[in-house]
matplotlib code that plots the C-alpha trace (Angstrom):
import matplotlib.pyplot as plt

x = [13.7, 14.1, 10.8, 11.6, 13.2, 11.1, 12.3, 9.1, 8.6, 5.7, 4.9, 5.4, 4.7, 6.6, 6.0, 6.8, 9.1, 7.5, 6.3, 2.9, 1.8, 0.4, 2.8, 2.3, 5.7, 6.5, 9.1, 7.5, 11.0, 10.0, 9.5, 7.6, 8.5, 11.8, 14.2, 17.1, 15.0, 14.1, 15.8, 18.6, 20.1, 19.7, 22.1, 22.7, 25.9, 28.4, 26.7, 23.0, 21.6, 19.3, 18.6, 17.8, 20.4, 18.7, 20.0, 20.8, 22.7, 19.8, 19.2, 15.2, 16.2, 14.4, 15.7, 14.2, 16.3, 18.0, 19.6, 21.7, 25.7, 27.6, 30.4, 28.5, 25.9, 25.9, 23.1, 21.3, 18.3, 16.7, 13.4, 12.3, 10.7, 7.3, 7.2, 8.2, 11.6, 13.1, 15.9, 17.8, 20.8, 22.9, 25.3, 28.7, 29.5, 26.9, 26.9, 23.7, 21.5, 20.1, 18.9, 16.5, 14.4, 14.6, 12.0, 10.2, 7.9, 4.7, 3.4, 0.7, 1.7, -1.3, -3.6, -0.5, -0.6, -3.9, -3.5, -5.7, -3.1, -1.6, -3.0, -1.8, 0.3, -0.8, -1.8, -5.6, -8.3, -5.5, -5.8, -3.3, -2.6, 0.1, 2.7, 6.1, 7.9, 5.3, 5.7, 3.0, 0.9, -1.2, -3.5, -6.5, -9.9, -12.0, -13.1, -9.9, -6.7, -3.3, -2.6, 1.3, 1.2, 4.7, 4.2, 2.2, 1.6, 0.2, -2.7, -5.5, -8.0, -11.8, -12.2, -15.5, -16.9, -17.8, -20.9, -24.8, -25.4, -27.8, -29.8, -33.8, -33.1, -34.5, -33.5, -30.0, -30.5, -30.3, -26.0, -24.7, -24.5, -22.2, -19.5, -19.3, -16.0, -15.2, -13.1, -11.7, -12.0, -11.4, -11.4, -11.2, -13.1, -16.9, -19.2, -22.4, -23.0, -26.8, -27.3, -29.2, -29.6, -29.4, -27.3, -30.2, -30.7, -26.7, -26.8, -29.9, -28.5, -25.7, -27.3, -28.9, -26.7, -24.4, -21.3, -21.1, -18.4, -18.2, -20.6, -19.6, -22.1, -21.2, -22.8, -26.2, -24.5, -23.9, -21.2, -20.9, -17.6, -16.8, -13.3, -10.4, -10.7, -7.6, -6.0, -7.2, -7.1, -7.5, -8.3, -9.9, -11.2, -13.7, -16.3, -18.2, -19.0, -18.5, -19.8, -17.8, -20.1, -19.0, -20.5, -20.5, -20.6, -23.9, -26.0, -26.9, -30.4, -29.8, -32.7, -31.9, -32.4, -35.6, -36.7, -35.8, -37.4, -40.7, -41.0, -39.9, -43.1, -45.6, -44.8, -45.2, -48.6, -50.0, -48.7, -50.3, -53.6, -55.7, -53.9, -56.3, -56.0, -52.4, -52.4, -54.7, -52.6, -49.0, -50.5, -51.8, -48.3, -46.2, -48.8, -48.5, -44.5, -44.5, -46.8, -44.7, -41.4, -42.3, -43.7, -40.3, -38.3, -40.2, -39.5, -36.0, -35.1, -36.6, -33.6, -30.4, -28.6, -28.7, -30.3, -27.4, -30.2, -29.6, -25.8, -23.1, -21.2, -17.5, -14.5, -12.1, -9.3, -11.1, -10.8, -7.1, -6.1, -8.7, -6.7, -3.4, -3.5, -5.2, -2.3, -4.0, -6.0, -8.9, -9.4, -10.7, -13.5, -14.6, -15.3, -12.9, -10.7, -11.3, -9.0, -9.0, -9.7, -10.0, -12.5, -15.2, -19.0, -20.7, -20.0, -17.4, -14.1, -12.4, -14.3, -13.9, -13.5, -14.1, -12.9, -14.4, -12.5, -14.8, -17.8, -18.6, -17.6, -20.9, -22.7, -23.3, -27.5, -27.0, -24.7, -26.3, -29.5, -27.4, -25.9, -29.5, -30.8, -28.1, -27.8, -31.7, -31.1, -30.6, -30.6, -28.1, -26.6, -25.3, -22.9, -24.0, -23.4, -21.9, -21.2, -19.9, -17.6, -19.0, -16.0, -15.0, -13.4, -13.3, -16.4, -15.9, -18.4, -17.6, -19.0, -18.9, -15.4, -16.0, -12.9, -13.6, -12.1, -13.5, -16.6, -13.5, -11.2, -14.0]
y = [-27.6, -30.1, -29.4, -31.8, -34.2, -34.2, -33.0, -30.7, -28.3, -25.5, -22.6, -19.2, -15.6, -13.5, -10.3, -11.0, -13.6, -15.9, -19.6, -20.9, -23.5, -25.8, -28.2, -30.3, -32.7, -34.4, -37.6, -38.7, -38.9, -37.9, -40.3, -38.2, -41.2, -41.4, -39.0, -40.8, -42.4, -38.4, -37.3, -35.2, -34.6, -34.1, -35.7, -36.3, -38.3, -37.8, -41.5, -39.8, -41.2, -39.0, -39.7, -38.2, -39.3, -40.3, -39.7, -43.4, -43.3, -45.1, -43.5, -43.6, -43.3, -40.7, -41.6, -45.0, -48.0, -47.8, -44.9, -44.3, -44.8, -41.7, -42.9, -42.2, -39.5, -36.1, -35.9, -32.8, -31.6, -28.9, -27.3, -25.7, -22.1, -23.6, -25.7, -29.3, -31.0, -33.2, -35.4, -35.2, -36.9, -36.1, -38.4, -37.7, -38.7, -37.4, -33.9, -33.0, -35.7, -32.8, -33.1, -36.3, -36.0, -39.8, -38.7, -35.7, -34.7, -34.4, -36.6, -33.8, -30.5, -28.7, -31.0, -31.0, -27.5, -26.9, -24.5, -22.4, -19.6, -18.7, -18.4, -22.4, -23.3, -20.9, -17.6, -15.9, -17.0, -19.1, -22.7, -25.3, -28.4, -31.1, -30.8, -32.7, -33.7, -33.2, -29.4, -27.5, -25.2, -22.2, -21.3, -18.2, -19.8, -18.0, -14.6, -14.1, -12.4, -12.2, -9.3, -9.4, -10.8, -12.0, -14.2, -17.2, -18.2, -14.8, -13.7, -13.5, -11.1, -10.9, -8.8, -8.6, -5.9, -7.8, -5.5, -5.8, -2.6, -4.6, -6.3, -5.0, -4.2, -7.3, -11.0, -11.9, -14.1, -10.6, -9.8, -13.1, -16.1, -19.6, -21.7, -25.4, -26.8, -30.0, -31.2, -27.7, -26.4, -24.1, -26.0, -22.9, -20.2, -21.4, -18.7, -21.0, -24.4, -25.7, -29.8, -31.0, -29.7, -29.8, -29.0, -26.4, -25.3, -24.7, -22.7, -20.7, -19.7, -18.4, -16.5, -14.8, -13.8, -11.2, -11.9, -15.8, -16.1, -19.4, -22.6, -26.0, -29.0, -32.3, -35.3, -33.8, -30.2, -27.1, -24.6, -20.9, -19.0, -15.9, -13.6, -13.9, -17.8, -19.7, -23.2, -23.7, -26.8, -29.5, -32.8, -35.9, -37.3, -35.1, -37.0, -34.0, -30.9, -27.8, -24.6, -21.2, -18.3, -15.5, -12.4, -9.4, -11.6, -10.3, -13.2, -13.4, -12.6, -8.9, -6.2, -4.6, -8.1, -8.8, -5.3, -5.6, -9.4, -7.8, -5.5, -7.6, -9.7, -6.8, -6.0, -9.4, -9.5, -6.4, -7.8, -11.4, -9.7, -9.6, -7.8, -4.8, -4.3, -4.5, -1.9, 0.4, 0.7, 1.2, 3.9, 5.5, 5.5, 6.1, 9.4, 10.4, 9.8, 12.0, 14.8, 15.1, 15.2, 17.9, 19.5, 18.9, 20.5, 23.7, 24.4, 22.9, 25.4, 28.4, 30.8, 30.0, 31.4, 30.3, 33.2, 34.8, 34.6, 30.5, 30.2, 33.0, 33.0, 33.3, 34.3, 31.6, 34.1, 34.3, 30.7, 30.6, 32.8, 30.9, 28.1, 29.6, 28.0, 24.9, 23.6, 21.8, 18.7, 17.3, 14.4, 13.2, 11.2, 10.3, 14.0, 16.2, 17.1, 19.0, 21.3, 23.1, 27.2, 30.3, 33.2, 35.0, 33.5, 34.6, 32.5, 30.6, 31.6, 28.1, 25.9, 22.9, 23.4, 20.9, 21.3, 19.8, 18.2, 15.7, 18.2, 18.9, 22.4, 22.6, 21.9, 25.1, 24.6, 21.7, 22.8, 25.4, 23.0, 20.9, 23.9, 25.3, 21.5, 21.2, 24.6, 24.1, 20.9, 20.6, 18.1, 17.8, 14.7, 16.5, 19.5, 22.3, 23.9, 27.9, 28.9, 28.3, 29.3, 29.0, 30.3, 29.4, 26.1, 26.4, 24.8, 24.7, 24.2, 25.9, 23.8, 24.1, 22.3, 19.5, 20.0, 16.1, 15.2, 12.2, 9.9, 7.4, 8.1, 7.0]
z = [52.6, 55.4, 58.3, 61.4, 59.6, 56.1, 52.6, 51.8, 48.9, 49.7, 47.3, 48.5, 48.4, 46.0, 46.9, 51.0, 50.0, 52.5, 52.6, 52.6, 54.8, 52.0, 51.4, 48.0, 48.5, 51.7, 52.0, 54.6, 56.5, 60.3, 63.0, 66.1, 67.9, 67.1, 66.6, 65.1, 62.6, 61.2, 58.2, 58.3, 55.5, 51.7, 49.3, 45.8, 44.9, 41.9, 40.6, 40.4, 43.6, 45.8, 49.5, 52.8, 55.2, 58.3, 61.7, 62.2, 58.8, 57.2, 53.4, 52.0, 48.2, 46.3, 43.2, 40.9, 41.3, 37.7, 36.7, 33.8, 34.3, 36.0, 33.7, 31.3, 31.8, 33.9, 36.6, 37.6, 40.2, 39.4, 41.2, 38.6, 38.9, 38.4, 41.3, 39.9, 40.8, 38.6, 37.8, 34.2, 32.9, 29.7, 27.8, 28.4, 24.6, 22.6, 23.2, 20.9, 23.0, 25.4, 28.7, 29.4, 32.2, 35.0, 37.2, 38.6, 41.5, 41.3, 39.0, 38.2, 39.5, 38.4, 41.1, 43.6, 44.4, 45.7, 48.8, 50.1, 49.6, 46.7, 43.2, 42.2, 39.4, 37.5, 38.1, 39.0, 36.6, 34.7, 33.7, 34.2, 32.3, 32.3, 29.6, 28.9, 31.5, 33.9, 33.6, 34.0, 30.7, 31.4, 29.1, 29.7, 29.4, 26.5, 27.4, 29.0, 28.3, 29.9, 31.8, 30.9, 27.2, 27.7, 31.1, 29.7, 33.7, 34.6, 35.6, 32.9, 33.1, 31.8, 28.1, 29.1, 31.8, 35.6, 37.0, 38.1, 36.5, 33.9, 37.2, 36.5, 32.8, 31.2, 30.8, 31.7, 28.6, 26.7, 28.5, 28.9, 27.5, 28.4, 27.0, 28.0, 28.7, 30.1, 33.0, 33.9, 37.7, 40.0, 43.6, 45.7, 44.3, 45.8, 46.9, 46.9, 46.7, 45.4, 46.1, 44.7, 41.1, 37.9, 34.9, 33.7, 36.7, 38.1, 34.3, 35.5, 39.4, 38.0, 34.7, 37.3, 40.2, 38.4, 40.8, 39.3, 36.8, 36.6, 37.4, 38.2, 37.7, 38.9, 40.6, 41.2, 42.6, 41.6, 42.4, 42.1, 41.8, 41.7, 40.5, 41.1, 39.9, 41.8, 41.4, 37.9, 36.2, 33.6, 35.3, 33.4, 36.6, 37.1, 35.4, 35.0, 32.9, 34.3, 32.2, 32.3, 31.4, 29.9, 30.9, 28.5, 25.8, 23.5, 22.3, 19.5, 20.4, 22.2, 23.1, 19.7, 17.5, 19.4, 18.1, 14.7, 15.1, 16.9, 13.7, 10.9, 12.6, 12.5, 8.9, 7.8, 9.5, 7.3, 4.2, 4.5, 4.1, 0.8, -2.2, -2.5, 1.6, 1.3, -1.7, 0.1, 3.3, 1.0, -0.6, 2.4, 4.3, 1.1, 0.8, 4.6, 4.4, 1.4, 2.7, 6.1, 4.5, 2.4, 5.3, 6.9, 4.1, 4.4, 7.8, 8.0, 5.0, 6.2, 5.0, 3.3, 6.9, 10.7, 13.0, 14.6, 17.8, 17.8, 16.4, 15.6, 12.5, 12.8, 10.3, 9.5, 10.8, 14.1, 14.9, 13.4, 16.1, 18.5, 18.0, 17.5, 14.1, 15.3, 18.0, 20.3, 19.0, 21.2, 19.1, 15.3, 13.8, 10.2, 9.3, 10.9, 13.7, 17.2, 18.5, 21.7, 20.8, 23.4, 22.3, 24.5, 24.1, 26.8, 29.9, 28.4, 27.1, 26.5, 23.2, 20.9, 17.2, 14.7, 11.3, 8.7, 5.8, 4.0, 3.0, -0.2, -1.4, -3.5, -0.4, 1.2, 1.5, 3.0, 5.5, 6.0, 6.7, 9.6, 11.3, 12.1, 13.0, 15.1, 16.9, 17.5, 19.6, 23.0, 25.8, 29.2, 27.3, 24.5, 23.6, 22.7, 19.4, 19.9, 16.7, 12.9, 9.6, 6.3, 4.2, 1.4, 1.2, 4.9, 6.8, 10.7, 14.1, 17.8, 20.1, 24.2, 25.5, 27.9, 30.4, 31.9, 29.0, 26.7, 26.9, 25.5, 28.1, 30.6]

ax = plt.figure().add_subplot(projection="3d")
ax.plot(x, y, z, "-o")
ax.set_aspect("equal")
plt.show()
């Protein structure tokens, strides 16, 4: 658009439809001093050429001094969608040339645009890099994903969970971990700036300040950014290496390899000891396993039926109609399906069935055996085992419906 007598292109605001005032292309065509020598018009001629017409009639040329014949060649301007305008010609003659692009503004859109409002060239926590004919590529940094896979200069959005719940809990070592990348940015997404400092130590601030997404190390400084990431780019003049963490990525060395690690160490020390110390102490703990597991297996198989005091045992025809011939599923896993039943237990009228399919029919002690472990436990974190049906072919467990629906869902 013309703006007191420049030709200057501005991003702008879908949703409000309105223009920003960061301006990445100016001509340079006003004179405060002077009115008449202001531009006033824009105009591209049937040979190719591209001015603004100044008030005095005076033309500053837009286009380069040789262009390809109009005899010859069509000319088009196009501003294309993603901010760059540019000039292409096709031969009149050869209709399977194409388009070939004469010249384009900016030279490097992706640095150009770099507003305070707006997103950039590409979208929030996108990355921008120069393709062909100066046209900008967006590409998500690793860790990321596009929101809409089929708009490649979306926004991208974290596959990994943003949160300080794991502040106090150990190590930030132990949730996150960081990926190196080189001459990427993201100008305007600051939240701290640490001067002086170094690589380790930019690393370190933002390991351990759970809103930082992103750290940026150059020249002896450090900066912290935080979502959403704007104005991303690729830019070889940085001269710098900026690492991107990724949060919610597990190292390698998480709480639970550390454990294993801890024991794998504590076993090793008993069996570096002398041969007869070493024999002494297996046959000690292979006796003591042997003598509680047999222990175990007396009181875990006390009867060959579960106390109708702890669990009640139900008629496969009961839960058919509890179910109304199992209508309603809940959900599956590796074992079964749940579906939703209605049948009076006390308090509760409304329960979730789960019907066993991959249970040995010759394994009645044994299911016998987990119905009365299971009806016997019980914490405010787990469901609550009502009932069973052990007939037949037909091996079921009632247990107290959760109406909130899914820990998945959550």
């Amino acid at each position: 658009m013309l703006d007191n007598g420049n030709l200057v292109l501005v991003t702008q605001s879908v949703p409000s439809n309105t223009d920003y005032d960061d301006e990445y292309y100016n001509t340079q065509t006003s004179d405060s001093t002077n009115a008449t020598n202001s531009g006033d018009k824009l105009v591209f001629e049937e040979n190719g050429v591209m001015y603004v017409l100044k008030r005095n009639n005076q033309r500053q040329i837009l286009t380069p001094r040789s262009i390809p014949p109009a005899s010859d060649n069509y000319h088009r301007v196009t501003l294309n969608f993603d901010g760059v305008l540019s000039h292409y010609y096709h031969s009149r003659i050869w209709n399977d040339s194409g388009w070939n692009i004469l010249w384009s503004q900016q030279n490097n859109i992706c640095i150009e645009i770099d507003g305070n409002n707006g997103p950039g060239s590409c979208s929030y926590n996108n990355v921008c890099s120069l393709g062909t004919n100066n046209r900008p590529v967006c590409n998500c940094p690793k860790g990321y994903l596009l929101v809409d896979p089929n708009d490649a200069y979306g926004d991208c959005k974290p596959d990994f969970s943003i949160s300080c719940d794991e502040v106090g809990r150990g190590s930030p070592d132990d949730f996150y971990s960081f990926i190196t990348i080189r001459d990427t940015d993201w100008p305007k997404s600051d939240f701290q700036q640490i001067s002086p400092s170094t690589e380790q130590d930019c690393q370190n601030a933002c390991l351990y300040d759970c809103f930082c997404v992103v750290a940026i190390y150059r020249s002896n400084s450090c900066w912290k950014k935080k979502l959403p990431l704007s104005n991303g780019r690729i830019d070889t003049n940085l001269n710098g290496v900026p690492p991107l963490s990724t949060p919610g990525f597990p190292n390698s060395g998480s709480s639970r390899s550390k454990n294993w690690r801890n024991l794998a160490v504590v076993l090793s020390g008993i069996l570096g000891g002398s041969l007869l110390v070493n024999i002494l102490v297996i046959n000690v703990f292979c006796w003591g396993f042997f003598h509680i597991y047999k222990k175990k297996m007396k009181i875990s198989h006390p009867t060959s039926h579960v106390a109708d005091s702890i669990c009640r045992s139900f008629t496969y025809k009961v839960l058919v109609e509890a179910t109304k011939d199992f209508k309603e599923e809940l959900g599956r896993g590796a074992f079964g399906i749940v579906y939703k039943g209605e049948m009076p237990i006390g308090s509760r009228n409304v329960v979730a069935i789960k019907k066993l399919d991959r249970v040995a029919h010759e394994a009645e002690k044994e299911f016998i055996t987990e119905v009365n472990v299971i009806s016997q436990t019980h914490h405010k974190n787990l469901v609550r085992l009502l009932g069973y049906c052990n007939e037949g072919a037909h091996r079921l467990l009632v247990y107290e419906y959760m109406s909130n629906g899914t820990l998945a869902s959550f």
